[in-house]
Residue, then its C-alpha position, 0 to 999 in steps of 0.5 A: x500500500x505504501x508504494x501505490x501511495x508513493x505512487x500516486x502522491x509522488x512519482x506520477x506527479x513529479x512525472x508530469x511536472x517534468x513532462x511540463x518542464x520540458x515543454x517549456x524547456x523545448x519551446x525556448x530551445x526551439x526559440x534559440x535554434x530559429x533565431x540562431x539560424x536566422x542570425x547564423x552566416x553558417x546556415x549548414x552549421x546552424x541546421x546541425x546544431x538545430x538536429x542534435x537538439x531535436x535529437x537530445x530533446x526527442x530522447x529527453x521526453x522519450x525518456x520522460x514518458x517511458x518513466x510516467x508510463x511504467x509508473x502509471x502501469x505499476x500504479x494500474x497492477x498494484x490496484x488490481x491487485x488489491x481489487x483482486x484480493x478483496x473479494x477473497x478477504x470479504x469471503x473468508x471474513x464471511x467464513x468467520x462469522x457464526 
């Protein structure tokens, strides 16, 4: 019970902010990257700068939304498995009572 706590109270939430973060972290890369290729004299140069930034981020959020989703997926299986368990709790319960 302890981790789907931790869960929903800490691991999903930081995910998402850091979903957030990185959005915002991406709109002002993409700022730089237009402005640096206007004010670029190296067009080429500029564009390849421009790549590996696309890159790093695609990878940055690739990571972010594997980590929500394994957390969000740990968070549905430990539910199951509570919800799984009850009817078997509730019935030997009943067993017990005259």
């Amino acid at each position: 019970m302890a981790e789907l706590q931790m869960l929903l109270e800490e691991e999903i939430p930081a995910g998402r902010r850091a979903l957030l973060d990185s959005f915002t972290n991406l709109e002002r890369v993409a700022e730089y990257c237009e402005s640096n290729y206007v004010q670029s004299q190296d067009k080429h140069r500029a564009l390849e700068e421009t790549k590996n930034y696309t890159t790093q981020s695609l990878a940055s959020v690739a990571y972010l939304i594997n980590t929500l989703a394994n957390n969000v997926l740990q968070m549905l299986d430990i539910q199951a498995s509570h919800q799984m368990e009850e009817p078997r709790f509730v019935s030997s319960i009943t067993h017990c009572l005259p």
